[in-house]
C-alpha positions, 0 to 999 in steps of 0.5 A: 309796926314793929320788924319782926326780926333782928338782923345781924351782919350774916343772918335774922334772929325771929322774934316768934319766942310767944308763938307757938306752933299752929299747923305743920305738914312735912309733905309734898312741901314743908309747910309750918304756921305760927300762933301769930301768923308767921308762916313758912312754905320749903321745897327742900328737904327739912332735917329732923333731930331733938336736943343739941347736935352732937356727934351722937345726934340722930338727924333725919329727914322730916319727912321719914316722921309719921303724922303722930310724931309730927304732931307733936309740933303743935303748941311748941314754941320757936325758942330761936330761929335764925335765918342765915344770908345763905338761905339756911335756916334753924329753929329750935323749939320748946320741945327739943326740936331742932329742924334745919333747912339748908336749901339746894339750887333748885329749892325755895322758900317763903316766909310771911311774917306777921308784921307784913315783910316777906322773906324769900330765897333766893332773894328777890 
């Protein structure tokens, strides 16, 4: 079985790009299922913004989104995801969402990925 990510010196770059987004729950934890199997539990707080970041980009917390604005998640496709050696992550959807993880000292995550390798942070 393929890997299912592509690493570069200081990050991962996801090959999810055919996927789409299954389930998503922003509350008591982040929690985030691809089409494909890929998943995602966060304990941190995910931040919210659509289109680019700019100086005008409103960013806020996921979970200040009400469940009709977070269903509109579902059926978007992971356009780039990139898992950064720091922990952080960011993916960008086919619906101009950007979330950002940026883990605190206290905060974890777990990644399954479809071809069976599991990503954490902190590492393990």
């Amino acid at each position: 079985m393929t890997v299912q990510y592509e690493e570069k010196e200081d990050r991962k770059i996801l090959k999810v790009r055919e996927a789409q987004v299954a389930e998503v729950r922003a509350v008591p934890s982040f929690y985030l299922r691809l089409s494909d199997g890929t998943a995602l539990e966060y304990s941190g707080t995910v931040i919210h913004s659509v289109g680019p970041r700019g100086e005008n980009a409103v960013l806020r917390p996921l979970t200040a989104l009400t469940a009709e604005d977070l269903s509109s998640l579902i059926s978007a496709r992971p356009l780039s995801w990139v898992v950064f050696a720091s922990g952080s992550q960011r993916i960008m959807f086919s619906n101009s969402w950007l979330l950002t993880l940026k883990p605190g000292p206290d905060d974890i995550w777990r990644m399954d990925l479809r071809d069976g390798h599991t990503l954490t942070y902190p590492p393990q």
